[in-house]
C-alpha positions as CSV (number, residue, x, y, z in Angstrom):
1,X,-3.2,15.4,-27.8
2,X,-3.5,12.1,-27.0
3,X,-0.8,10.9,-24.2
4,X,-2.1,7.3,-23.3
5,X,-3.9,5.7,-26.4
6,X,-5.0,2.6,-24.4
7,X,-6.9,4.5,-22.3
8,X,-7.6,7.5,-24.1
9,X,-6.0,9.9,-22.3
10,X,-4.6,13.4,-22.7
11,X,-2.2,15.8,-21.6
12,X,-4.9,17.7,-20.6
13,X,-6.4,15.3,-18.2
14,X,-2.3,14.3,-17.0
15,X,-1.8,18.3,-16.3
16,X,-5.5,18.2,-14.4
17,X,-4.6,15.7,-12.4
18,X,-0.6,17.0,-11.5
19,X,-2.6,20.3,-10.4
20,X,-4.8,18.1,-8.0
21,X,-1.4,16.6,-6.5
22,X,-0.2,13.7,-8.0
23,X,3.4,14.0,-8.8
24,X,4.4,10.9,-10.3
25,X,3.8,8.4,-13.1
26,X,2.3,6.0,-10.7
27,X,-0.2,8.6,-9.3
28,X,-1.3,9.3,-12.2
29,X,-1.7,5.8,-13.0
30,X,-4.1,5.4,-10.1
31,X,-6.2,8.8,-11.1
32,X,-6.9,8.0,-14.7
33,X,-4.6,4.0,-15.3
34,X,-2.9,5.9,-17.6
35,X,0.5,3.9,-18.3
36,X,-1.0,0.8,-16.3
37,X,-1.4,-1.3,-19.6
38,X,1.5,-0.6,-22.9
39,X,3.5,1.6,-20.8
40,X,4.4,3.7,-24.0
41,X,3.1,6.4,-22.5
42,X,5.5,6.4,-19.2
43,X,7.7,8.7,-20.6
44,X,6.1,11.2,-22.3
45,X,4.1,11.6,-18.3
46,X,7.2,11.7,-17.0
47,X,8.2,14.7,-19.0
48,X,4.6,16.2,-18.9
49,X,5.0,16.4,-14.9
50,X,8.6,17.9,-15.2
51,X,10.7,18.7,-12.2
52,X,9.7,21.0,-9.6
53,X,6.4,21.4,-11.0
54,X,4.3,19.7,-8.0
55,X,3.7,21.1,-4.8
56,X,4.1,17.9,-2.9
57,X,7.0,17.0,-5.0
58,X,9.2,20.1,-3.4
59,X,8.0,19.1,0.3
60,X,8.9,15.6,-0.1
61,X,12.5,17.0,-1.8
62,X,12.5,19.3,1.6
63,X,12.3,15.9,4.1
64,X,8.5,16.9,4.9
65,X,6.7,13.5,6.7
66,X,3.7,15.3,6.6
67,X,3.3,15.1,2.6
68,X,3.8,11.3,2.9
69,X,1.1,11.0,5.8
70,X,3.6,9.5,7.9
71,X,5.4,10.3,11.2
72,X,9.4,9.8,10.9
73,X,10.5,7.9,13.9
74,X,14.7,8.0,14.5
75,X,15.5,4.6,15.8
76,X,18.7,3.8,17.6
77,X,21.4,2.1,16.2
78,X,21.5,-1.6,16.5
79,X,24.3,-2.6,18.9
80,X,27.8,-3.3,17.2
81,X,26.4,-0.9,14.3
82,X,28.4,2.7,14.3
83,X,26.1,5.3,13.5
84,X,27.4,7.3,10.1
């Protein structure tokens, strides 16, 4: 079935590419542009990818840097600022 009719794609290729890693709407936009032209089909890839089912999505839930390629840096407070 048919998911993104502007580009022609389908749940099929959505699922392929959530099992290669992307995890959101807007990765899956940049694998395959579903959802980069209407936006109809935002939703229904939003529902396809579901919670919890990504990998990546339950390191990034877990505070891992290493999912986001980044390195977390804890900066001091600015002065007169109280630290929550």
């Amino acid at each position: 079935m048919y998911v993104c009719s502007c580009f022609g794609i389908t749940e099929q290729q959505v699922r392929k590419h959530a099992e290669q890693g992307a995890c959101t709407p807007r990765q899956i936009a940049s694998a395959c542009k579903a959802g980069t032209d209407c936006g109809s089909c935002v939703r229904r890839i939003q529902a396809l990818l579901g919670r919890g089912a990504c990998p990546r999505r339950e390191l990034v839930d877990q505070g891992s840097a290493e999912v986001l390629g980044a390195e977390v840096v804890i900066l001091p407070a600015a002065p007169g600022v109280r630290a929550a």
